[in-house]
C-alpha positions in Angstrom: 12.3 -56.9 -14.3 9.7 -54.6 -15.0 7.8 -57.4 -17.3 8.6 -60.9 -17.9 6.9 -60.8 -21.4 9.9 -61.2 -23.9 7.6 -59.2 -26.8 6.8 -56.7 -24.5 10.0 -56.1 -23.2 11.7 -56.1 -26.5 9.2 -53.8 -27.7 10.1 -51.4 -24.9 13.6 -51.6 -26.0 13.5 -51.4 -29.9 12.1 -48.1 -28.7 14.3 -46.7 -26.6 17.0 -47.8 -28.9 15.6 -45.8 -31.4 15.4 -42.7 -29.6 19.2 -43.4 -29.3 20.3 -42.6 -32.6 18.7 -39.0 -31.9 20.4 -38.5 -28.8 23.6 -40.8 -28.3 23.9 -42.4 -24.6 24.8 -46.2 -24.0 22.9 -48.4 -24.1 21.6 -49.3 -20.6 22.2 -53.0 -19.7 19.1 -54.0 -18.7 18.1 -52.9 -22.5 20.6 -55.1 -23.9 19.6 -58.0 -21.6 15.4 -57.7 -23.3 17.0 -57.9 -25.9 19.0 -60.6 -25.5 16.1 -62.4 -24.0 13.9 -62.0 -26.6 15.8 -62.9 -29.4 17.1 -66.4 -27.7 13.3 -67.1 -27.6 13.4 -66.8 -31.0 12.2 -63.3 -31.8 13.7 -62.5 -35.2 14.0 -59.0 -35.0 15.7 -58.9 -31.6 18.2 -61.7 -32.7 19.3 -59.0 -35.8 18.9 -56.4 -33.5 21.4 -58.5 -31.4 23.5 -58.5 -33.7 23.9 -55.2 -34.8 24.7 -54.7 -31.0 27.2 -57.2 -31.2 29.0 -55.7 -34.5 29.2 -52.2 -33.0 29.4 -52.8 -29.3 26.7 -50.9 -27.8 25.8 -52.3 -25.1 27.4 -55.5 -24.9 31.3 -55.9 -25.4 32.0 -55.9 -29.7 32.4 -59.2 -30.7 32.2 -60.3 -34.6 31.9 -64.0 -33.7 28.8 -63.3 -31.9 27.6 -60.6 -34.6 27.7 -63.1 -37.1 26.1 -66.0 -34.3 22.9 -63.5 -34.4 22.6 -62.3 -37.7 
C-alpha cells in the first residue's frame, strides 16, 4: 500500500471519491479497502462513508445488512 497511515489513506480516498460524483467510474478496490481500513479503526467518517458504499454498492457488493452495520 502506498501508506499504512489509516487518516492518510482515508483522506486520499474521501478525495478521489469526491471527484467521482463529477465524473462517474467505479470505485477502485484498493479505495474501498482505505476505507474500509480506516473506518474499522474507528474513523467516524470513513465508517458512514462505508456505509453509504454498502447501501449503493460502489465499490463493495450492495449489502443493506452491512449499510446499516456502518452507519
Amino acid at each position: 500500500p502506498f501508506t499504512s497511515d489509516t487518516s492518510t489513506a482515508f483522506d486520499i480516498a474521501t478525495r478521489f471519491l469526491a471527484g467521482l460524483r463529477v465524473l462517474p467510474a467505479p470505485v477502485a478496490q484498493s479505495d474501498a479497502q482505505a476505507i474500509a481500513a480506516a473506518a474499522r479503526a474507528g474513523d467516524p467518517t470513513a465508517a458512514y462513508r462505508l456505509g453509504a458504499m454498502y447501501e449503493r454498492g460502489r465499490g463493495v457488493e450492495a449489502d443493506a445488512g452491512e449499510a446499516e452495520r456502518w452507519y
